[in-house]
VOTORMI-201815 format. One line per field, with one value per atom (N, C-alpha, C, O): residue in three letters; x, y, z; residue number from 1. Coordinates in steps of 0.05 Angstrom, whole numbers, padded with zeros to 5 digits, m for minus. Example, Ala and Ser with C-alpha at 12.3 -4.5 7.8 and 13.67 -1.06 7.14 Angstrom:
BEGIN
aa: Ala|Ala|Ala|Ala|Ser|Ser|Ser|Ser .
xx: 00264|00246|00264|00285|00257|00273|00258|00268 .
yy: m00114|m00090|m00066|m00066|m00045|m00021|00001|00023 .
zz: 00156|00156|00156|00169|00142|00143|00157|00161 .
i: 1|1|1|1|2|2|2|2 .
//
This chain:
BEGIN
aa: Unk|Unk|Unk|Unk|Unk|Unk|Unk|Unk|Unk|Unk|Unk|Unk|Unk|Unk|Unk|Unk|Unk|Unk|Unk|Unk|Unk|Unk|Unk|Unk|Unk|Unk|Unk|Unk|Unk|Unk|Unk|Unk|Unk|Unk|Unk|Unk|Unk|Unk|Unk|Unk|Unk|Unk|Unk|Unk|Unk|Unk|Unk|Unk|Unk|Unk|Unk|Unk|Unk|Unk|Unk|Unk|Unk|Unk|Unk|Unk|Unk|Unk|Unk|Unk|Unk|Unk|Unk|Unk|Unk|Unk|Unk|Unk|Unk|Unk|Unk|Unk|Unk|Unk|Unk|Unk|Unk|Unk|Unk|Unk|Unk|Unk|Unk|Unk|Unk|Unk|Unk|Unk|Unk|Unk|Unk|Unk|Unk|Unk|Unk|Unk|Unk|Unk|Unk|Unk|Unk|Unk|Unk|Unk|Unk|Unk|Unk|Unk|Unk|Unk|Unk|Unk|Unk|Unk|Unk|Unk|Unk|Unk|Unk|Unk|Unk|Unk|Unk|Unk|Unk|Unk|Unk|Unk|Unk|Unk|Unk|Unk|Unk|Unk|Unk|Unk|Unk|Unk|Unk|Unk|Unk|Unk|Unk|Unk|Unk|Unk|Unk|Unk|Unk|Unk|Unk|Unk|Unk|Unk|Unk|Unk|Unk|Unk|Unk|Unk|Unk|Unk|Unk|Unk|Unk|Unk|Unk|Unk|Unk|Unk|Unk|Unk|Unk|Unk|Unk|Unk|Unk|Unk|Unk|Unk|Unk|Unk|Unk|Unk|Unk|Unk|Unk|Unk|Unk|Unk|Unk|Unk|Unk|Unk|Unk|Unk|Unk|Unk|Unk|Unk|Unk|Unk|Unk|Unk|Unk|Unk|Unk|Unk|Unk|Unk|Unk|Unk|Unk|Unk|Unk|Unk|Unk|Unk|Unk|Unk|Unk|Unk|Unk|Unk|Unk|Unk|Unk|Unk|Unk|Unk|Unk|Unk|Unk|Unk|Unk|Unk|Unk|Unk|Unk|Unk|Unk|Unk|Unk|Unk|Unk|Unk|Unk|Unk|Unk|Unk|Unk|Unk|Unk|Unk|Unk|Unk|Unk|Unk|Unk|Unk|Unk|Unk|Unk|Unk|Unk|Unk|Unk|Unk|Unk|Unk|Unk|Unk|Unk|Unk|Unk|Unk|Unk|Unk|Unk|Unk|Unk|Unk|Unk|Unk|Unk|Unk|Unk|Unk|Unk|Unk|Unk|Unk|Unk|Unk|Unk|Unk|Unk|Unk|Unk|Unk|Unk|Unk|Unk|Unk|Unk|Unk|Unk|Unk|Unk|Unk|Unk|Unk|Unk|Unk|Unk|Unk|Unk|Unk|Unk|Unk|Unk|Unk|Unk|Unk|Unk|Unk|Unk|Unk|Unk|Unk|Unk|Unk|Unk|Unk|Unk|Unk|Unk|Unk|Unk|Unk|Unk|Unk|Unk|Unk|Unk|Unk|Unk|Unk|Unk|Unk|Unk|Unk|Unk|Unk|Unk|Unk|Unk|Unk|Unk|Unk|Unk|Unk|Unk|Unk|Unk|Unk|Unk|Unk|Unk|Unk|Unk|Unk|Unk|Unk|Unk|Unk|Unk|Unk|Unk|Unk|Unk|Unk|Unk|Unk|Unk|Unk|Unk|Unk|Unk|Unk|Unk|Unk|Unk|Unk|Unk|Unk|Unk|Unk|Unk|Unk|Unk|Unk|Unk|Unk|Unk|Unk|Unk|Unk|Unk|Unk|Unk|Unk|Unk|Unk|Unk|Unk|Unk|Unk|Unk|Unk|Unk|Unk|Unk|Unk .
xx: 00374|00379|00353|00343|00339|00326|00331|00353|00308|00316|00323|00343|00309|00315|00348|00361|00352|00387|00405|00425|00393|00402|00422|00409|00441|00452|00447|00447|00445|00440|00458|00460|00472|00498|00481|00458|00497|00481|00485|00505|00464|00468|00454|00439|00469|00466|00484|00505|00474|00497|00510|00523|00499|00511|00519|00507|00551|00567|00552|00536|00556|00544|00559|00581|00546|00546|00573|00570|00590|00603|00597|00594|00595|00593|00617|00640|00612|00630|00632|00617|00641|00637|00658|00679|00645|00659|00643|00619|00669|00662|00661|00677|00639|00637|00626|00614|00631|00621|00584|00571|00579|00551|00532|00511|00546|00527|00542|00539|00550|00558|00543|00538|00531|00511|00495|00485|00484|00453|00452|00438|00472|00468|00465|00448|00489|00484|00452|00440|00442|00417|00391|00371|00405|00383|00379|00359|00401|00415|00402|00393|00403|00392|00367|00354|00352|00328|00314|00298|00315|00304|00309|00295|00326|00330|00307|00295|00307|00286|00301|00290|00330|00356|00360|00356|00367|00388|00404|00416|00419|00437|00463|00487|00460|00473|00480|00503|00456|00466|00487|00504|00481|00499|00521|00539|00525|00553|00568|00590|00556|00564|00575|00593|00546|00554|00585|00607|00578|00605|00631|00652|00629|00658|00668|00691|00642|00652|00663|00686|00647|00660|00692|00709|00697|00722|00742|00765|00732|00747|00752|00773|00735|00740|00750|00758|00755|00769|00804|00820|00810|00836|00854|00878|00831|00834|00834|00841|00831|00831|00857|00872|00863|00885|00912|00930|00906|00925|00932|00955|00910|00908|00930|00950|00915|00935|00953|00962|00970|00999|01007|01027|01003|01020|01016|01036|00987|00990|01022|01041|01016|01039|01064|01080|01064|01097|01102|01126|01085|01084|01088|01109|01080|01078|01109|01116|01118|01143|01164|01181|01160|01185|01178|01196|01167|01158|01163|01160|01173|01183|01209|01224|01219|01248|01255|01272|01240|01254|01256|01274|01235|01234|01256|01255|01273|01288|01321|01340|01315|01338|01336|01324|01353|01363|01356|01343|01366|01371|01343|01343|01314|01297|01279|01280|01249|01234|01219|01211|01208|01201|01204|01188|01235|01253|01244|01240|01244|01239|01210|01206|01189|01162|01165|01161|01173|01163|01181|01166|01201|01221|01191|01183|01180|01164|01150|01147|01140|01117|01118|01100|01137|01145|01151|01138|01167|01174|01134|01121|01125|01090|01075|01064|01078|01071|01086|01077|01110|01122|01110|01116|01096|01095|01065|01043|01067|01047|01019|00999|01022|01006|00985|00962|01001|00979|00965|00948|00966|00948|00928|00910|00929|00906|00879|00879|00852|00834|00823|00806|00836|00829|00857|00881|00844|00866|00880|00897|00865|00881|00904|00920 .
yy: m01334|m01339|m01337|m01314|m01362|m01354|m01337|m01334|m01327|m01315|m01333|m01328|m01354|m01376|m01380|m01376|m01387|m01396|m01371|m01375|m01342|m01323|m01317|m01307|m01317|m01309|m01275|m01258|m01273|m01243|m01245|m01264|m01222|m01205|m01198|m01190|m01202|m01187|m01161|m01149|m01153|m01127|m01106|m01087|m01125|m01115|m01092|m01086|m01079|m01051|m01064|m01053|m01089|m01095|m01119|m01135|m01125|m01141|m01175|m01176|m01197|m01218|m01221|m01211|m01234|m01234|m01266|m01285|m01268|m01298|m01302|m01286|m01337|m01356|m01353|m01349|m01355|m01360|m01385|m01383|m01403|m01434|m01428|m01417|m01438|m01441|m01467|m01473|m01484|m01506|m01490|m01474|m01501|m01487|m01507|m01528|m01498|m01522|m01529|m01513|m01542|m01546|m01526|m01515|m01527|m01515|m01486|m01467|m01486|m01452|m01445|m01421|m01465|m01453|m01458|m01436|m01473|m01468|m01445|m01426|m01445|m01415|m01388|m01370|m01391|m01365|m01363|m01341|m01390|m01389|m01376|m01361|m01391|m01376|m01342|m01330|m01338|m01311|m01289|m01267|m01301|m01284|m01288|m01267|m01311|m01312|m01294|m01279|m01292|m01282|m01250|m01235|m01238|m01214|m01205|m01184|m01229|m01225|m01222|m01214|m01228|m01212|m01248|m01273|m01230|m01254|m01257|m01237|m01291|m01296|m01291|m01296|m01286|m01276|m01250|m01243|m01230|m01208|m01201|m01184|m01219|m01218|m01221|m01205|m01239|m01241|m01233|m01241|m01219|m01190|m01160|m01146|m01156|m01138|m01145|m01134|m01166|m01183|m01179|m01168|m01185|m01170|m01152|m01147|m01135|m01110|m01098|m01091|m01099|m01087|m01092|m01074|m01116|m01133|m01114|m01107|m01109|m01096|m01067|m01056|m01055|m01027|m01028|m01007|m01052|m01049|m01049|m01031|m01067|m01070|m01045|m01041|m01026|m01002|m00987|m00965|m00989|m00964|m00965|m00946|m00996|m01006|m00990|m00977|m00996|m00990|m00963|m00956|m00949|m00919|m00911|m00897|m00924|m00915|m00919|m00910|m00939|m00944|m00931|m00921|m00923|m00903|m00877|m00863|m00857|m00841|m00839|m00823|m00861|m00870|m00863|m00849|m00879|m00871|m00854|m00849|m00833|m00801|m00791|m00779|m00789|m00780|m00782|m00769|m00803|m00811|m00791|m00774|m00797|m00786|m00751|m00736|m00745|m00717|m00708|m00684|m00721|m00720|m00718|m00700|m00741|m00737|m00714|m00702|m00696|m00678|m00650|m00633|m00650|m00633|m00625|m00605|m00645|m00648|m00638|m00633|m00639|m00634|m00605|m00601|m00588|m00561|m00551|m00532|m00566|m00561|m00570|m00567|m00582|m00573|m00554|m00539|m00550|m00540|m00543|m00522|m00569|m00575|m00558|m00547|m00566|m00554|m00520|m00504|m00516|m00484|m00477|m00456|m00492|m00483|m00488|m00469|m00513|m00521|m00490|m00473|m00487|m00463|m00438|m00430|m00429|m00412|m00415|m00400|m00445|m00452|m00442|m00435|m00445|m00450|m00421|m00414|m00406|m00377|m00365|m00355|m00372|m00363|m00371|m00355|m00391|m00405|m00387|m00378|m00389|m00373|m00340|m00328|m00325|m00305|m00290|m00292|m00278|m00289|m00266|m00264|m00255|m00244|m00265|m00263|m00284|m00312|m00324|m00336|m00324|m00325|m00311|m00322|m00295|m00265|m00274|m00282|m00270|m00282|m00248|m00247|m00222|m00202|m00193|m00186|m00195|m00186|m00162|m00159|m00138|m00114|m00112|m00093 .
zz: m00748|m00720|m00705|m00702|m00693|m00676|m00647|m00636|m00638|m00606|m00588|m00574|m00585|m00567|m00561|m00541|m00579|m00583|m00571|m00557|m00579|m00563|m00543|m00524|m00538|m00514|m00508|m00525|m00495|m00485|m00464|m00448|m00465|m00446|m00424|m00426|m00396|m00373|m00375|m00383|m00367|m00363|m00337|m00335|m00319|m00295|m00286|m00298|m00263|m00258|m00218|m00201|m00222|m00198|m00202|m00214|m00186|m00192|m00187|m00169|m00200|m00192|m00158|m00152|m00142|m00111|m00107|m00123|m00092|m00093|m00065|m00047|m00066|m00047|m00026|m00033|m00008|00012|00028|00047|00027|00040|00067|00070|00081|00111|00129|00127|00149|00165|00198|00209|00207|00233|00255|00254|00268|00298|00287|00274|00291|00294|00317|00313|00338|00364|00360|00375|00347|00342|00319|00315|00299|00272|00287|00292|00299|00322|00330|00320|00355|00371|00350|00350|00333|00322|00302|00299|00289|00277|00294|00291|00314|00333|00352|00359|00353|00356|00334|00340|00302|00278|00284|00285|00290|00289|00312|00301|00330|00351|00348|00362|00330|00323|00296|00294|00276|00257|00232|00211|00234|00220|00194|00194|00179|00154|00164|00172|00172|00193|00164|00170|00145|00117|00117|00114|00120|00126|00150|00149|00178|00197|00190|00196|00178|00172|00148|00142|00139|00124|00130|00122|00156|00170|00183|00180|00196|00213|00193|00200|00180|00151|00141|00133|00142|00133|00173|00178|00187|00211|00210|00206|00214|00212|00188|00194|00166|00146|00156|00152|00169|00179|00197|00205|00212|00231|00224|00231|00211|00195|00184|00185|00169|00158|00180|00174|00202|00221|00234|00236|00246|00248|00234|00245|00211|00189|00196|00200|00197|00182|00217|00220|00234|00266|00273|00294|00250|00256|00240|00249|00213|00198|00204|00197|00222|00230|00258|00258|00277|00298|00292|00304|00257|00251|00244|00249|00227|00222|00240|00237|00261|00280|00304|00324|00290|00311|00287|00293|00268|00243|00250|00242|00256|00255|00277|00279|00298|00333|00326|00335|00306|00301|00292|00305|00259|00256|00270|00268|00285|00301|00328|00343|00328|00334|00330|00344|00303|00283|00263|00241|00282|00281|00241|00234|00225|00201|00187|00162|00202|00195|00197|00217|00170|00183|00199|00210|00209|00231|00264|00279|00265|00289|00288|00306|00259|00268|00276|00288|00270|00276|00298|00312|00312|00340|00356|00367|00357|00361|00369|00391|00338|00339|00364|00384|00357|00378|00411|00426|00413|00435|00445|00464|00437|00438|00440|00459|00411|00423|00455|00470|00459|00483|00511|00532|00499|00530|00530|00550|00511|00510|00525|00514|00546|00562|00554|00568|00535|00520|00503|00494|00504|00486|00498|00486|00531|00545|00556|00568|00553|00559|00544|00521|00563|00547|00531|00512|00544|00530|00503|00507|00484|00466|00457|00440|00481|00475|00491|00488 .
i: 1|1|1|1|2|2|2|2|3|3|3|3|4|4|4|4|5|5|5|5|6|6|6|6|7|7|7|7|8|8|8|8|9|9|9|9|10|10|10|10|11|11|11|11|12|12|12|12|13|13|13|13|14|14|14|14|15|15|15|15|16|16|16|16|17|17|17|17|18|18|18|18|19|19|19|19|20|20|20|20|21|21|21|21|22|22|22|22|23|23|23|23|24|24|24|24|25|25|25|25|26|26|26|26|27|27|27|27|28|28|28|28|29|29|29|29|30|30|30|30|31|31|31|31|32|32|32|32|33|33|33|33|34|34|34|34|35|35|35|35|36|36|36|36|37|37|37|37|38|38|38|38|39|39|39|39|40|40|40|40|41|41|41|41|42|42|42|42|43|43|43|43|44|44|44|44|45|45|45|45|46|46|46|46|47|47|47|47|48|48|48|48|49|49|49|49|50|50|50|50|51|51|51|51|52|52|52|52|53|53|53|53|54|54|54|54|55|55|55|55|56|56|56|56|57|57|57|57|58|58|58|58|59|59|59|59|60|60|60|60|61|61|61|61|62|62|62|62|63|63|63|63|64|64|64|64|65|65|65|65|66|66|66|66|67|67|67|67|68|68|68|68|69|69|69|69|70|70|70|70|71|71|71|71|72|72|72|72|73|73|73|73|74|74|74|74|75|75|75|75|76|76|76|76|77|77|77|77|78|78|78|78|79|79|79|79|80|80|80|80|81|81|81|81|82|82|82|82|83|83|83|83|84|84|84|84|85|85|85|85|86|86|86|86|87|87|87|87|88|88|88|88|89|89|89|89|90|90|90|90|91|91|91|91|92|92|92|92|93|93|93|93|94|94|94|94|95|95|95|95|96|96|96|96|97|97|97|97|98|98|98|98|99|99|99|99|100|100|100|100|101|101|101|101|102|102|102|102|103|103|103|103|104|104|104|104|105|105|105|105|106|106|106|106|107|107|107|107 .
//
């Protein structure tokens, strides 16, 4: 076997990179070419950055409507005598009215 003929396995530790093809106004690839340029920026990296923002934004999204609904289900049980919920807030509340919990001196 010569080496030439060779295939050699990559063996990179970073993933190969993919193309992203997109159609865009013309005077919107100007402006924004020129927008990167005048910054000094990869108008590539911009819109990378521009993606990943976009992705964290989604995830935050996310993460604030399922906190929302935790948050609404957890209103409910608190509500409802036969949980534990109902009994902490109970606690809570009995602590709060106790006007010793307001005293900024604790003896």
């Amino acid at each position: 076997m010569h080496l030439r003929n060779a295939v050699m396995p990559r063996i990179s530790q970073h993933k190969k990179e993919s193309s992203f093809n997109l159609r865009i106004d013309p005077k919107l690839k100007t402006a924004f070419t020129q927008a990167t340029e005048a910054e000094d920026k990869p108008a590539a990296q911009v819109i990378r950055d521009l993606m990943w923002a976009y992705v964290r934004r989604r995830e935050r999204e996310n993460f604030e409507r399922d906190a929302h609904r935790q948050s609404r289900e957890a209103a409910i049980r608190a509500r409802d005598p036969r949980t534990d919920e109902y009994a902490v807030m109970r606690e809570l509340e009995a602590g709060l009215a106790d006007e010793t919990f307001w005293k900024d001196d604790p003896s």
